[in-house]
C-alpha positions as CSV (number, residue, x, y, z in Angstrom):
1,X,-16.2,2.1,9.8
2,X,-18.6,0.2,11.9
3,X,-21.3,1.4,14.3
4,X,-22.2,1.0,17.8
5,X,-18.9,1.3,19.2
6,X,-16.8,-1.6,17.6
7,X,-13.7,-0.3,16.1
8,X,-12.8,-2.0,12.4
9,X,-9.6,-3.6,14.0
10,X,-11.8,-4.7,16.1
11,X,-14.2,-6.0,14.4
12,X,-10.9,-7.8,12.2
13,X,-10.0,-9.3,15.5
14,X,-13.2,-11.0,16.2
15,X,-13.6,-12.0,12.2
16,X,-10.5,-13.9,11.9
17,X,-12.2,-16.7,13.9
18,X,-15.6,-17.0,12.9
19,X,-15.6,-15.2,9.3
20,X,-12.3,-15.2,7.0
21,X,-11.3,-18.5,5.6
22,X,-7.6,-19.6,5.4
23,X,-6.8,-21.5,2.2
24,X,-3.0,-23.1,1.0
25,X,-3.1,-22.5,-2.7
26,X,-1.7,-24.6,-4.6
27,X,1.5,-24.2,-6.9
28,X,1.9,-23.2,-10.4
29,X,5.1,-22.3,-11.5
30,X,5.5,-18.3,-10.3
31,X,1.6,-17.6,-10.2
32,X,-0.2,-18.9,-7.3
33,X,-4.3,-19.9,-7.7
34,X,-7.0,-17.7,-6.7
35,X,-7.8,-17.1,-3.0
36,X,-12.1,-16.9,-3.2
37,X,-13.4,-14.4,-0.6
38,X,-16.2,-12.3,-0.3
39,X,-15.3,-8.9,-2.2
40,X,-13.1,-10.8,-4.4
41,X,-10.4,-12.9,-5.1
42,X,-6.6,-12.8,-4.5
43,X,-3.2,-14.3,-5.6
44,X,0.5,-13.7,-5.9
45,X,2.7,-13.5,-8.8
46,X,6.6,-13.1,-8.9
47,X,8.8,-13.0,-11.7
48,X,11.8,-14.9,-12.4
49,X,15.1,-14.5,-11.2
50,X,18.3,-13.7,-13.1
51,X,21.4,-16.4,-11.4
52,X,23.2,-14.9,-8.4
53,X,20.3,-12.6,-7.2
54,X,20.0,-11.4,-3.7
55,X,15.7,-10.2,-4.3
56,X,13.0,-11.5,-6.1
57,X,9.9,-9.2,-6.9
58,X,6.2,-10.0,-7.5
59,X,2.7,-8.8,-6.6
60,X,-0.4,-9.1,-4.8
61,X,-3.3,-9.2,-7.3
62,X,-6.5,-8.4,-5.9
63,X,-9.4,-8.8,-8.0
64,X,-12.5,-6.6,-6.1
65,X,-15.6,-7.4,-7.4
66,X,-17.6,-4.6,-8.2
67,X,-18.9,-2.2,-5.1
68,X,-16.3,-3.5,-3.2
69,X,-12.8,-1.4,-2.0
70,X,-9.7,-2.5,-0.5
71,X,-7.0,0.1,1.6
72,X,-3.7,1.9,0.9
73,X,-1.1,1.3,3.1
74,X,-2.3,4.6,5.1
75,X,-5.8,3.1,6.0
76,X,-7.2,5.4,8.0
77,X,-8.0,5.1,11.8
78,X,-10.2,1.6,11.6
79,X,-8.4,0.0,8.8
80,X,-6.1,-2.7,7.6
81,X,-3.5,-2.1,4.7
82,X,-2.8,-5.2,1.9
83,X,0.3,-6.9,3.6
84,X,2.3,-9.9,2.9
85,X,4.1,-12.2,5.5
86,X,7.0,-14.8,5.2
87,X,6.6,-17.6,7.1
88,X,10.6,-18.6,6.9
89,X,12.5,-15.3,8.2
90,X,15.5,-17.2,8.1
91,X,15.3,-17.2,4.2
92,X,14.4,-13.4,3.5
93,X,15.6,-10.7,5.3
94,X,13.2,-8.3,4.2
95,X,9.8,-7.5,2.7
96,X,9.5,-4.3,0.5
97,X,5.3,-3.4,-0.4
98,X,4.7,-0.4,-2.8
99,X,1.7,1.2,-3.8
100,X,0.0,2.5,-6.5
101,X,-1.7,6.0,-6.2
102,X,-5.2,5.4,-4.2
103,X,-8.4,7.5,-4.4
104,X,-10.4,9.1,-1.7
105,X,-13.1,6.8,-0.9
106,X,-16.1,8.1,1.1
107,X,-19.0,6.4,3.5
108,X,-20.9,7.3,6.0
109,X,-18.5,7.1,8.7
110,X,-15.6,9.0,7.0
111,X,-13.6,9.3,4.1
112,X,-10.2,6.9,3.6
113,X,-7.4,6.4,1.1
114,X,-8.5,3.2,-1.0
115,X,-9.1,1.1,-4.0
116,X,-12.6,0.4,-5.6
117,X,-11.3,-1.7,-8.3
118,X,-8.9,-4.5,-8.8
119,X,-5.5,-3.4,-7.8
120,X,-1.5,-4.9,-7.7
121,X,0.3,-4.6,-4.7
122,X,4.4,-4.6,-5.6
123,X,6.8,-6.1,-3.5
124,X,10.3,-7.3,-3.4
125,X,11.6,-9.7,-1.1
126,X,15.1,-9.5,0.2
127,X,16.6,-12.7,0.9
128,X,20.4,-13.7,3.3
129,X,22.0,-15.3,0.5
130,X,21.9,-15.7,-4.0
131,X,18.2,-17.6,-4.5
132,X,17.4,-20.9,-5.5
133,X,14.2,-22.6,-7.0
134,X,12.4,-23.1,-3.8
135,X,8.7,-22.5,-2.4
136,X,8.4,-19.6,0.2
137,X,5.5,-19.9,2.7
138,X,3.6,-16.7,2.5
139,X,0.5,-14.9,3.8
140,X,-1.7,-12.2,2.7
141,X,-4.1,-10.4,4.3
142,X,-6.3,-7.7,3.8
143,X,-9.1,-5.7,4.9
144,X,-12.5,-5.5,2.2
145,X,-15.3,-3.4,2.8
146,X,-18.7,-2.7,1.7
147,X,-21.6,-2.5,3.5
148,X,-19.2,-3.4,6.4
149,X,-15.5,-4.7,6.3
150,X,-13.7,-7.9,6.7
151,X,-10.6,-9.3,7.0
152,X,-9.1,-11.3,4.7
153,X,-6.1,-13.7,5.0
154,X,-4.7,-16.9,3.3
155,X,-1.7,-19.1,3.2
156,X,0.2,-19.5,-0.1
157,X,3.4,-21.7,-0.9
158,X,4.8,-19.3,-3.5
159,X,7.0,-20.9,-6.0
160,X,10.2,-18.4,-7.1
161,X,12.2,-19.7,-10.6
162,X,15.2,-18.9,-12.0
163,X,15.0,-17.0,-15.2
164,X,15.2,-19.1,-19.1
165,X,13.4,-16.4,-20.8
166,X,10.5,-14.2,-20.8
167,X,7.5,-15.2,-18.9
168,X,4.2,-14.1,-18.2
169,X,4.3,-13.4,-14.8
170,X,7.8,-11.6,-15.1
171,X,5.5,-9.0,-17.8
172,X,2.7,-8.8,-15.2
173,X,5.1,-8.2,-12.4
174,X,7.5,-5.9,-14.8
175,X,4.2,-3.5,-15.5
176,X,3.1,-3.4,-11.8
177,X,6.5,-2.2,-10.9
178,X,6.2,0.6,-13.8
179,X,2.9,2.0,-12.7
180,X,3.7,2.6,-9.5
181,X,4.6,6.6,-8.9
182,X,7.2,8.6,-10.1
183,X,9.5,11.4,-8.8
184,X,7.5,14.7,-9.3
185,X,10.6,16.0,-10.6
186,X,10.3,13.9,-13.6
187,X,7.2,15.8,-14.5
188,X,8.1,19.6,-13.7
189,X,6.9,19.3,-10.0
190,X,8.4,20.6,-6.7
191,X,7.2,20.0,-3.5
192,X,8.2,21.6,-0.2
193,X,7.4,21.2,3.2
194,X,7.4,23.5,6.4
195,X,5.7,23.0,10.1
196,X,3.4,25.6,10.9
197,X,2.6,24.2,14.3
198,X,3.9,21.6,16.7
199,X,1.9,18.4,15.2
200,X,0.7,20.9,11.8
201,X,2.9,20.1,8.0
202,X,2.7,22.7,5.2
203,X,3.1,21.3,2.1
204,X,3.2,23.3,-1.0
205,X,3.6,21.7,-4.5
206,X,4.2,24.0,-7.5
207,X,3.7,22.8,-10.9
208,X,0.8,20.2,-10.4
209,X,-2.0,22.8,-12.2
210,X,-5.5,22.6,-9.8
211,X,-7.9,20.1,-8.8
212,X,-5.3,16.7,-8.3
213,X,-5.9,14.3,-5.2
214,X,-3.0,14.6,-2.4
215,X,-2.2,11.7,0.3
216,X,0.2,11.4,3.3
217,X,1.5,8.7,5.1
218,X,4.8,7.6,6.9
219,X,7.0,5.0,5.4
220,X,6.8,3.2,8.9
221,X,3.4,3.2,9.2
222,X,3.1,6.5,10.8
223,X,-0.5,7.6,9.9
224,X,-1.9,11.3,9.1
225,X,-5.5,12.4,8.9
226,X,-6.8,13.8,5.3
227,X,-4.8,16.5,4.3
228,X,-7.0,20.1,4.2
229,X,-6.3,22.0,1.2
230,X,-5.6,25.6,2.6
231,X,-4.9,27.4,-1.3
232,X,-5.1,26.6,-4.5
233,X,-4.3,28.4,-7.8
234,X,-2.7,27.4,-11.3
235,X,0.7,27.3,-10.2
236,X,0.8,26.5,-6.8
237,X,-1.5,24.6,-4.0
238,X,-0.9,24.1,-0.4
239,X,-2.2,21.7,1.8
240,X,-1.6,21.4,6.1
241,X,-2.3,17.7,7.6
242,X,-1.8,16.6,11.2
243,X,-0.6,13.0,12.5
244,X,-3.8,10.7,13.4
245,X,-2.1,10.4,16.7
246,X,0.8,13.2,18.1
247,X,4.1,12.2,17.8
248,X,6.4,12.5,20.6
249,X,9.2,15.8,21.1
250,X,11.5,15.5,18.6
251,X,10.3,12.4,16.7
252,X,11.3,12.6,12.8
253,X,9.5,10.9,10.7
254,X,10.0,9.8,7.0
255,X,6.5,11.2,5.8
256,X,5.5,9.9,2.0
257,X,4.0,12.5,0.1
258,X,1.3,11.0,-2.6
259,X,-0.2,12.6,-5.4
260,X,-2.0,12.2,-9.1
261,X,-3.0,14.9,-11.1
262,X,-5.2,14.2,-14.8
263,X,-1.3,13.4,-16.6
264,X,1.3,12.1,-13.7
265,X,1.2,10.0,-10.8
266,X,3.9,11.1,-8.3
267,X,5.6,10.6,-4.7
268,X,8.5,11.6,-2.5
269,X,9.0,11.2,0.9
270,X,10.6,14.3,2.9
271,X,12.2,13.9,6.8
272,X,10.2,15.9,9.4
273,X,11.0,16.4,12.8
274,X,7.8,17.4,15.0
275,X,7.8,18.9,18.2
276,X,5.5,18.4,21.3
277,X,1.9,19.1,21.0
């Protein structure tokens, strides 16, 4: 969050000009070189592909130097999430991002969904045809914060290779895809949702014990403010949360449902259909 009336996007806008540095990396095999920004540092990673494949996956390593935080994909009302672009749209069809289970992160101005260390971004991209050992123009860009926030961005020429064995990337890229979270029903959990109001979500989960940290988002990028925790006890907790902004009559919405407790990271994502405020 910034002061005296500037907005973070904002702020983003004016930075990309005068304050983020663009930078084509160059190639090395499936692993791209480090991006140098203040905050940290930033590549991409994707693993082989097996012959015939329609998707390749990979990641977006961001290495935050310490004291500095990066967003979730739900970044709060002044925020930017970690995104990748493809430069030839002719070649993939469509770009997947996951992410791993944030924390609350707090300042002065508010409270968002975030990483404070060095995080992997998953993705897959989904290409019009069986791949082929090419380079695929890419972007990433973020939003870093400390004192303030910045944006960002840089170009990469990703290189994507067929599979002869077992690399290190495809590992790296392999474990990413691993940590990411489960289905709480793999872990005893059950989670159920109800509108209590027009623009107002109950959610109760059963089976997550007390004290874990709860998110909400939309899979389109529908954003939610903090969810308030409305009852807790050993077996069950409930939460309510509202959209940032009010959805139109009648509007579903895919909403994501995010949450880690001290043994399971876990997420589902339940249709809701909200009426007018």
């Amino acid at each position: 969050m910034l002061s005296g009336g500037m907005t973070l996007k904002n702020m983003f806008s004016a930075l990309l000009t005068i304050a983020s540095i663009s930078a084509v990396s160059p190639l090395n095999a499936a692993e791209t070189a480090w991006f140098e920004t203040d905050g940290g540092n930033v590549r991409i990673l994707t693993e082989p592909f097996m012959p015939g494949a329609t998707s390749v996956r990979g990641l977006i390593d961001i290495d935050l130097l310490p004291g500095w935080k990066t967003y979730w994909r739900d970044p709060g009302s002044g925020g930017i999430p970690p995104s990748i672009q493809i430069n030839d749209a002719g070649l993939v069809t469509e770009t997947e991002i996951k992410f791993p289970t944030p924390i609350w992160i707090s300042s002065k101005y508010g409270s968002y969904a975030g990483y404070d260390a060095p995080v992997q971004i998953p993705f897959t991209l989904h290409t019009n045809g069986p791949l082929v050992e090419q380079d695929i123009a890419t972007r990433v860009f973020i939003g870093i914060c400390k004192d303030i926030c910045i944006p960002a961005f840089s170009d990469f020429d990703l290189s994507v290779t067929q599979a002869t064995g077992s690399s290190k990337t495809g590992i790296a890229v392999a474990a990413a895809f691993d940590a990411l979270p489960k289905q709480p029903e793999e872990f005893g959990i059950s989670i159920t949702t109800s509108t209590v109001m027009a623009q107002k979500l109950a959610i109760e989960i059963s089976g997550a014990g007390e004290g874990f940290s709860f998110f909400v988002s939309g899979q389109k990028g529908e954003q939610f403010n903090r969810p308030i925790l409305v009852s807790a006890n050993s077996e069950t907790t409930v939460f309510h949360v509202e959209p940032t902004d009010p959805f139109e009559d009648g509007q579903q919405v895919e909403v994501m449902l995010t949450g880690q407790t001290d043994e399971a990271t876990f997420e589902t994502s339940v249709p809701v259909v909200f009426a007018s405020p």
